[in-house]
C-alpha positions in Angstrom: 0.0 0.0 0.0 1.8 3.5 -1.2 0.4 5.9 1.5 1.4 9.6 1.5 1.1 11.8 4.0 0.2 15.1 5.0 1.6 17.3 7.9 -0.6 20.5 8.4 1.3 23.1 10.7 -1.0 24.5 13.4 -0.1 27.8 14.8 -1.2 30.5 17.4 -2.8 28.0 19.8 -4.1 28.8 23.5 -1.8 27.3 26.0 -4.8 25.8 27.4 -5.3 23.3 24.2 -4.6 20.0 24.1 -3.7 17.6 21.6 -7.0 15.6 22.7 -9.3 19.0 21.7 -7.4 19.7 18.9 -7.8 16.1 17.8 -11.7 16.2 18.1 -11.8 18.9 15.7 -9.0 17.5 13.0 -10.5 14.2 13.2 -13.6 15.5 11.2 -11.5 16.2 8.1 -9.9 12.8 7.8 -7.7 10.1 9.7 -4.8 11.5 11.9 -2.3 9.8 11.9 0.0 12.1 14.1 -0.6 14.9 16.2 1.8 16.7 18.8 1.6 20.0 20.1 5.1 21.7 20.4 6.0 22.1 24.0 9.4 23.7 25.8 11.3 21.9 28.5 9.2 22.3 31.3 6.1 20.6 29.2 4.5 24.5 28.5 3.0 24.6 24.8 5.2 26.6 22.6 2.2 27.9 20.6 2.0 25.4 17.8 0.9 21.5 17.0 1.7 19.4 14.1 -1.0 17.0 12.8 -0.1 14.8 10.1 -3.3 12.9 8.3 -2.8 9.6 7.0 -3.9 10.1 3.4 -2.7 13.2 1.9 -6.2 14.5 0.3 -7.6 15.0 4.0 -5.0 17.5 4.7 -5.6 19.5 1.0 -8.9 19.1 1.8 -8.4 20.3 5.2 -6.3 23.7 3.8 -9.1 24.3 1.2 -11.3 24.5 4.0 -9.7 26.6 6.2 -7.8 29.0 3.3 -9.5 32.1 4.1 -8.9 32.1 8.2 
């Protein structure tokens, strides 16, 4: 199976989200495969998450979406 992936770059979170609220909304738009928030050494989020979809059409799909925002 050739799978390619898509990593979406998530910036300007709240400190207060957390990779299980930001993968209830991301979910919606196809299967995650990975998702991390950035955090610094003392486990404070640095702003921004990763998520990485497991077919790479959910995360065009995703960017289409959200192009305007």
């Amino acid at each position: 199976m050739n799978t390619a992936y898509s990593t979406l770059y998530i910036g300007d979170l709240d400190e207060q989200v957390s990779e299980d609220m930001l993968y209830s909304v991301f979910l919606k738009y196809g299967q995650i495969f990975s998702l991390k928030i950035a955090t610094d050494l003392n486990k404070k989020s640095r702003g921004f998450a990763f998520i990485t979809y497991l077919n790479k059409t959910d995360g065009i799909n995703f960017r289409g979406y959200f192009k305007d925002f």
